[in-house]
C-alpha positions as CSV (number, residue, x, y, z in Angstrom):
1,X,11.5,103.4,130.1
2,X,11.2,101.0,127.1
3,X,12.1,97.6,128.7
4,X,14.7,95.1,126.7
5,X,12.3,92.8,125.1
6,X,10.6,95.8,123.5
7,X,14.0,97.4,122.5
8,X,14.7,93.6,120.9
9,X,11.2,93.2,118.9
10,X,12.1,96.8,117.6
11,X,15.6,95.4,116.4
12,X,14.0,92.5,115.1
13,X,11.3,94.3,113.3
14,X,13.8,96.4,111.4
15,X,16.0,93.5,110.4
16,X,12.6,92.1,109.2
17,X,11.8,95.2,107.0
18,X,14.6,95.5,105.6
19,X,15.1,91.6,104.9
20,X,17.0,91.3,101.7
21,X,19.3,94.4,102.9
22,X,20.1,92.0,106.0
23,X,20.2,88.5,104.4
24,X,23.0,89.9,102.2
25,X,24.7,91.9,105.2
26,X,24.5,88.3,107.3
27,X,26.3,86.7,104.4
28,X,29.1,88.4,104.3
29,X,29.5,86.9,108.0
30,X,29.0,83.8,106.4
31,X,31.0,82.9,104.0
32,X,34.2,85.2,107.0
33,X,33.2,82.1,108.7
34,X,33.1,79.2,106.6
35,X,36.6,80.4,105.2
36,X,38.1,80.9,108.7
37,X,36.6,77.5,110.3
38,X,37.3,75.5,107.2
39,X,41.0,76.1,107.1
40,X,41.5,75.8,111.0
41,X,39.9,72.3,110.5
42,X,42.2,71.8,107.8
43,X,45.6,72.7,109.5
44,X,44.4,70.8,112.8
45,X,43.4,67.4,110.8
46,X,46.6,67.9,108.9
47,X,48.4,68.0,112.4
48,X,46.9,65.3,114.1
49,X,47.2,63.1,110.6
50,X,51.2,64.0,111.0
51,X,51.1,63.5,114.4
52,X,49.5,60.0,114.2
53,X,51.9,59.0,111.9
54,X,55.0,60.0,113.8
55,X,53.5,58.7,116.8
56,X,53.9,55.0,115.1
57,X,57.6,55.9,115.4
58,X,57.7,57.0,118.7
59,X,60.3,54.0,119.0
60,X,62.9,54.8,116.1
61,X,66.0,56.8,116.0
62,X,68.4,57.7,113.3
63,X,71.2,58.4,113.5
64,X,73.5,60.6,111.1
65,X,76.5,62.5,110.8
66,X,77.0,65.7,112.5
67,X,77.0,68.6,109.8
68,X,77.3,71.7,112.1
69,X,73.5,72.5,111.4
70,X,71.8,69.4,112.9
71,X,73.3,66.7,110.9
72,X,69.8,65.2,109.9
73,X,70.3,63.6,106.2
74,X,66.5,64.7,104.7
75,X,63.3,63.5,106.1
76,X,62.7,60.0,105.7
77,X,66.7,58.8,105.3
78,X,67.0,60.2,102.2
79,X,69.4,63.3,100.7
80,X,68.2,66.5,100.4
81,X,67.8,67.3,97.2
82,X,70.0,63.8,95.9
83,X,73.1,65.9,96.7
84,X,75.4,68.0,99.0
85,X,79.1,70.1,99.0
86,X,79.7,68.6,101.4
87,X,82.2,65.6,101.5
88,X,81.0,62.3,101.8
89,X,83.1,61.7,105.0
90,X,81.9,64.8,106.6
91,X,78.2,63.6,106.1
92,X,78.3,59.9,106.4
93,X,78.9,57.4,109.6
94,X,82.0,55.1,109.6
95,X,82.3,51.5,110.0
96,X,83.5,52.1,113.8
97,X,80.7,54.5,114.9
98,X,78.1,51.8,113.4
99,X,80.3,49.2,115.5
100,X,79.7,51.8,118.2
101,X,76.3,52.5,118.4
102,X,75.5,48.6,117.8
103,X,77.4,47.5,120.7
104,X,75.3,50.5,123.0
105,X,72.0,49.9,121.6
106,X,71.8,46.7,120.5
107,X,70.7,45.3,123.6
108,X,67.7,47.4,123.5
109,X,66.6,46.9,120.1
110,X,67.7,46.3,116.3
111,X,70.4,48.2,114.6
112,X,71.1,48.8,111.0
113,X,72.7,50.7,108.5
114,X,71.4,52.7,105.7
115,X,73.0,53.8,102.2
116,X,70.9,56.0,100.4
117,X,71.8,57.9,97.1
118,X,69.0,60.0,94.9
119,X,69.6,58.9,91.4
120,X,67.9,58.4,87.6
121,X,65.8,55.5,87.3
122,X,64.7,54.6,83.7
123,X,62.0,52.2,82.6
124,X,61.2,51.5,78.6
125,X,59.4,54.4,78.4
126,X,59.8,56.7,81.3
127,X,62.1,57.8,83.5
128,X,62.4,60.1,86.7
129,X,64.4,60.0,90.0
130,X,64.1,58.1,93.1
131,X,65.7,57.2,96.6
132,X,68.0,54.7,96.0
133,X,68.6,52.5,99.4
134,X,71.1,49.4,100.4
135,X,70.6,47.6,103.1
136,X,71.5,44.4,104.3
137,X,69.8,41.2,103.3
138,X,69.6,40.0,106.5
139,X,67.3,42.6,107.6
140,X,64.9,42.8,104.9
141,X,62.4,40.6,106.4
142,X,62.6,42.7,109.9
143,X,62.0,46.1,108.5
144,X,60.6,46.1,105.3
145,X,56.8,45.1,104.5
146,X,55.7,43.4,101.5
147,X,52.6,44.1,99.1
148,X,53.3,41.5,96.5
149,X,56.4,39.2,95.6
150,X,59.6,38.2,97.4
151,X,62.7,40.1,98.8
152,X,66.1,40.3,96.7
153,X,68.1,37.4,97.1
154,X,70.7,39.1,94.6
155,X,72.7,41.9,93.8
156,X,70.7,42.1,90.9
157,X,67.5,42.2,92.5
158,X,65.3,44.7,94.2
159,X,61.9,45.8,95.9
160,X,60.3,49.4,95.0
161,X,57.4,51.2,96.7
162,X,54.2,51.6,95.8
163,X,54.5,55.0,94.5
164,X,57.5,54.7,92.2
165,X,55.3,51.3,91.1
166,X,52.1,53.4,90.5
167,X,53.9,55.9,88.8
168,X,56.1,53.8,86.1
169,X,53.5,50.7,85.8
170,X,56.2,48.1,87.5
171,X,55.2,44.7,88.7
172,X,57.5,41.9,89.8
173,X,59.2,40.2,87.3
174,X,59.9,44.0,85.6
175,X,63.3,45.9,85.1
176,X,64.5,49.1,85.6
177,X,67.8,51.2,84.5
178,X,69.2,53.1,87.6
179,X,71.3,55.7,86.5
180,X,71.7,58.3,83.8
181,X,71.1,56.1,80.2
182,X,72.7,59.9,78.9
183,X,75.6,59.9,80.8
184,X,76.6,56.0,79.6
185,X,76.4,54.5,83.0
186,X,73.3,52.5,84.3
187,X,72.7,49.6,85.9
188,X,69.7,47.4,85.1
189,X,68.2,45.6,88.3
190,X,65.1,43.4,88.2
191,X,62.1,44.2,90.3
192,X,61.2,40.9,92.3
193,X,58.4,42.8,95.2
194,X,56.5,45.6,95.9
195,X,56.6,47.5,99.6
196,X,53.4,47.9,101.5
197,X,53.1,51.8,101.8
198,X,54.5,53.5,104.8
199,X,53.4,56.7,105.3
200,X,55.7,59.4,106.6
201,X,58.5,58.1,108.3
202,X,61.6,59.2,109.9
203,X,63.5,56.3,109.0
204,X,63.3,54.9,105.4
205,X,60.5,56.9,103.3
206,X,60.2,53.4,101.2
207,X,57.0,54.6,99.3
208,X,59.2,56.4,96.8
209,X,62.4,54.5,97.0
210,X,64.2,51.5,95.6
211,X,66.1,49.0,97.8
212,X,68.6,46.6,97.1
213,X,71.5,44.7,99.2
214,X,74.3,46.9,99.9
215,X,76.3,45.1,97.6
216,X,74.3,46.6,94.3
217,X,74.6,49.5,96.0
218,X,78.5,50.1,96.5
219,X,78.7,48.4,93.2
220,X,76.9,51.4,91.7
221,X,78.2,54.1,94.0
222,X,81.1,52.9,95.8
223,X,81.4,54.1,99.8
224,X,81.9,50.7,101.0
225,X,81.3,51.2,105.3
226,X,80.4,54.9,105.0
227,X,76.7,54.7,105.8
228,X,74.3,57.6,105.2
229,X,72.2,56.8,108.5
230,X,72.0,54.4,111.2
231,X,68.6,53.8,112.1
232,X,67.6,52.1,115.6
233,X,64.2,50.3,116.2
234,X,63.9,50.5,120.4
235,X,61.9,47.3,121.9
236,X,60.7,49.8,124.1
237,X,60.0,53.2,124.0
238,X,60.5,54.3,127.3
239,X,63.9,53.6,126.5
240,X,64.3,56.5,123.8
241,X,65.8,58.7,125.9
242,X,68.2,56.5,127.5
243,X,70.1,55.4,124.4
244,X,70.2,58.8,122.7
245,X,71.7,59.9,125.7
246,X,74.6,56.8,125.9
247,X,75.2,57.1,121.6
248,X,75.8,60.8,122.3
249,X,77.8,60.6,125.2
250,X,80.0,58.1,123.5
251,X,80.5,59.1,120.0
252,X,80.5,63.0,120.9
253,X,82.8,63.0,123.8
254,X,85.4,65.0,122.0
255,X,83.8,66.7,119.7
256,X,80.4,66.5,117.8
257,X,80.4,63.6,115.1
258,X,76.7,62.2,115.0
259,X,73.3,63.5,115.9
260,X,70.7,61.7,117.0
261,X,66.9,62.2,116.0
262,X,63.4,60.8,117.0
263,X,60.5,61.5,116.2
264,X,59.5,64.0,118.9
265,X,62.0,66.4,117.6
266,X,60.6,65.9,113.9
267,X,57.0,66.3,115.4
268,X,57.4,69.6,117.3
269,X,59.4,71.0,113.7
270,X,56.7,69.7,112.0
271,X,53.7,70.6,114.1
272,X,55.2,74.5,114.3
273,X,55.4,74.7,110.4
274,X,52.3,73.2,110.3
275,X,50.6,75.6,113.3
276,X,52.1,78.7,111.2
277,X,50.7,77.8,108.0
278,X,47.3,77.1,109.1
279,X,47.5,81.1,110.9
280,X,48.7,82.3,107.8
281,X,45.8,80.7,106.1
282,X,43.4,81.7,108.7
283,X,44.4,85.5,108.5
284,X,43.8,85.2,104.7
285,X,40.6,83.5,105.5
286,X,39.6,86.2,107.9
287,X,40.1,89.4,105.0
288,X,36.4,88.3,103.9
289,X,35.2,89.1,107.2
290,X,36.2,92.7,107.7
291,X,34.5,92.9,103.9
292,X,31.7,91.5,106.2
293,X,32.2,94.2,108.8
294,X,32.0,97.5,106.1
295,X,28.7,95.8,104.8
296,X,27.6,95.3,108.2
297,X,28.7,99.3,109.2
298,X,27.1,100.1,106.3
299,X,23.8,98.4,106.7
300,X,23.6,99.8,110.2
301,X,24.5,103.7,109.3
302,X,21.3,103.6,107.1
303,X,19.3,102.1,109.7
304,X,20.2,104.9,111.9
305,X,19.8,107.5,108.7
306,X,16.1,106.0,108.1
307,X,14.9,105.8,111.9
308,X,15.8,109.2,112.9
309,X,12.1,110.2,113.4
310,X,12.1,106.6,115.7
311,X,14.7,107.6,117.7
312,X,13.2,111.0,118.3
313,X,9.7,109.7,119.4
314,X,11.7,106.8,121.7
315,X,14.0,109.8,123.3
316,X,10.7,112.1,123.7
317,X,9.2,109.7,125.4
318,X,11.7,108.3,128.4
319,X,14.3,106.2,126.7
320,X,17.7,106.4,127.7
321,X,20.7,107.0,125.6
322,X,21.7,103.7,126.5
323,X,18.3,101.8,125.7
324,X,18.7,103.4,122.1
325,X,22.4,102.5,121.3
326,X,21.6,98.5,123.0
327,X,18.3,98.7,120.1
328,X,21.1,98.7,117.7
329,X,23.4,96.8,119.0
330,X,20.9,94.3,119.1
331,X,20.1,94.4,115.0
332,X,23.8,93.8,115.0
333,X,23.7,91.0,117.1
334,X,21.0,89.6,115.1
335,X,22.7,89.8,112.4
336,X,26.2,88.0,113.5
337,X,24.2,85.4,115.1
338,X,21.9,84.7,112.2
339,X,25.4,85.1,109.7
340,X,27.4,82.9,112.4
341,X,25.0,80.1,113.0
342,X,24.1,79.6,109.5
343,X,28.1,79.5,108.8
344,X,28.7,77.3,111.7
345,X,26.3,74.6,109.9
346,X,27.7,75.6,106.4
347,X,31.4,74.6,108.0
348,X,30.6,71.4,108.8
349,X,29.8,70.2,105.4
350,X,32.3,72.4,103.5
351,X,35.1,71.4,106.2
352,X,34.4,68.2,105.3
353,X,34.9,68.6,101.7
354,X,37.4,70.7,102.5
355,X,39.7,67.9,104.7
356,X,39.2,65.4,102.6
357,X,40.4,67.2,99.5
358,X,43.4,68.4,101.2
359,X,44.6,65.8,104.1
360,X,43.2,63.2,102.5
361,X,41.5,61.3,105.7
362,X,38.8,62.6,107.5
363,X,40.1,60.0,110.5
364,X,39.9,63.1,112.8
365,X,37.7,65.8,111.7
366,X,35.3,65.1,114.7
367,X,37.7,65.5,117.4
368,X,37.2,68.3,119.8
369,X,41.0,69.9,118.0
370,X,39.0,70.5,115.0
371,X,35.8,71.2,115.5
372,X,36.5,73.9,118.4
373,X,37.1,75.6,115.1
374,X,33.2,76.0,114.5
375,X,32.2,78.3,117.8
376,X,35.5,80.1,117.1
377,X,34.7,81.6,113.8
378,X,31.4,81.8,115.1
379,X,32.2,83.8,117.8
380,X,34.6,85.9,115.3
381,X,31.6,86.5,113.4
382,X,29.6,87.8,116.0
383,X,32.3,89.9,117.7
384,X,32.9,91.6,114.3
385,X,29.2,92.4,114.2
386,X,28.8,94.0,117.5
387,X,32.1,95.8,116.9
388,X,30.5,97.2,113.3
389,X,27.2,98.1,115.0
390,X,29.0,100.2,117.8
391,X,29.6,103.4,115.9
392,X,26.1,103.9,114.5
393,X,25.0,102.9,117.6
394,X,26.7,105.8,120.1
395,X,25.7,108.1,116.5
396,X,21.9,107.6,117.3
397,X,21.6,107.9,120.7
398,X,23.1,110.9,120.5
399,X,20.8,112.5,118.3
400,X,18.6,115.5,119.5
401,X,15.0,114.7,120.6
402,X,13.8,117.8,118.9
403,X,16.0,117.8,116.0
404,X,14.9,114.4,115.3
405,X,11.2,114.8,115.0
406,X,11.5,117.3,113.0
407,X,12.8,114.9,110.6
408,X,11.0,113.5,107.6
């Protein structure tokens, strides 16, 4: 009987004379394994980039009207889409539930209300929309972070964030127009600070925003004491749970008025959109390997088809069925593990590329949740090999002895 190591050098040989036929096989399983490790790296940085963020927030809880499908305003505190059927008492909290829910959770950290209203906002020479917000004064300095300049000591004044301010060319000391310059009826504010950047947020998404007191605001809009949110900021965090619990208990004893969201709810929505995505991307990914795996079925019939006088003089000689269908499962196995290694290495730098095009940060592209990515493909590569090689394989060692050395 032929032992392993010679049934391997045979498989190796044959890879070996039929190099270029094999190289181009193995690169099928290549590039199935770049594509498939590259956009799991992507969807797990994305993730844990998400997840970072929202884990800054661990501590903050807004709170909104109830609406009958969650209640939660937009992501960020501001409308969906600037604009709802819905009534503005049906989606907005009154002067008593603020009163409310500051006299439960004050005591365990700060409490403030939030208008917010998507509307025009026109420069000199550009115009677009934005969040607007209105807050009061008093809390400026305790939730909002400055870049550059002071906070609005008006009803005239207000700070932007740094996108709207990249995007129109503002500094401090400029003006704005909010409102539709069409329709007849804006209001010009001047612009006395720009807002550090803040990242995702559950609370105020102040990168793209405007805020002013909440006198400019009702000025503008009206809604005097019908706030869009109320957002707490919990001293602790272990405590997150507790007052969600009390402000629910309390303002929805007879029937559902508010809902009450943190940023574990918004993480596990997120996370499963994201998770789903990243599959869907992944399956896409994965259609180049089972291109991979015809070239590989392919590559491995006509080994069979050009060693049939081989497989004779092996089976005339003492080999087993079983030695001759490992032989080619072997030259399979070469050729995933050749194709999957030299993807596995190719990932790395194309992942990279790859995560820092699309996240944005490569903060986390060496934790163990995205490079597990790597032997995973890998192993996809080389399971789709084997799989490819099986057919062929059980085809020649069941070819007859005789039959085959009578072959030319």
């Amino acid at each position: 009987m032929i032992g392993k190591d010679i049934l391997l050098q045979l498989s190796v040989r044959s890879v070996r004379l039929h190099f270029l036929r094999s190289v181009l096989a193995a690169l099928g399983i290549v590039i199935g394994v770049v594509a498939i490790a590259a956009m799991g790296m992507m969807g797990a940085n994305m993730t844990l980039s998400v997840t970072g963020e929202l884990s800054q927030m661990a501590n903050n809880l807004v709170v909104t009207a109830y609406t009958g499908g969650g209640g939660f305003m937009g992501f960020g505190g501001g409308p969906p889409g600037g604009g709802s059927s819905q009534s503005r008492e049906e989606q907005t909290i009154t002067e008593d539930q603020f009163r409310d829910i500051r006299d439960i959770a004050g005591s365990y950290g700060t409490v403030y209300y939030v208008y917010s209203q998507s509307d025009t906002i026109e420069t000199s020479d550009q115009w677009g929309r934005a969040t607007i917000y209105g807050l009061d004064p008093d809390m400026f300095p305790e939730i909002l972070e400055l870049e550059e300049g002071d906070y609005p000591k008006s009803t005239t004044t207000v700070v932007i964030g740094p996108r709207i301010a990249e995007r129109f060319g503002i500094e401090p000391g400029s003006k704005l127009e909010i409102g539709d310059s069409d329709e007849g009826s804006t209001t010009t504010v001047r612009v006395v600070g720009i807002l550090k950047e803040k990242g995702m947020s559950i609370d105020l998404n102040t990168d793209s925003a405007i805020v002013g007191s909440e006198k400019l605001y009702t000025g503008i809009y009206g809604g005097e004491g019908e706030y869009r949110q109320v957002n707490i900021v919990l001293d602790d965090v272990d405590s997150v749970d507790t007052v969600k619990e009390e402000i629910l208990a309390e303002l929805n004893e007879g029937e559902d008025e508010v809902t009450v969201q943190d940023a574990s709810s918004m993480l596990e929505s997120i996370t499963s959109v994201l998770g789903t995505i990243t599959a869907f991307v992944m399956g896409i990914a994965g259609v180049s390997l089972v291109v991979a795996a015809v070239s590989i079925f392919n590559v491995m019939m006509m080994s069979v088809t050009e060693r049939v006088r081989e497989i004779g003089i092996l089976r005339s000689i003492g080999t087993q069925r079983s030695d001759v269908r490992r032989m080619f499962l072997y030259e399979a196995g070469i050729l995933g593990v050749v194709g999957g290694a030299l993807g596995a290495g190719a990932s790395l730098l194309i992942g990279y590329v790859v995560v820092l095009g699309m996240v944005g940060t490569t903060e986390f592209f060496f934790t163990w949740q995205s490079l597990w990515y790597i032997p995973f493909a890998m192993a996809i590569g080389v399971g789709i090999c084997i799989i490819s090689g099986v057919y062929p394989a059980w085809q020649a060692s069941n070819l007859d002895p005789i039959e085959a050395l009578r072959a030319e």
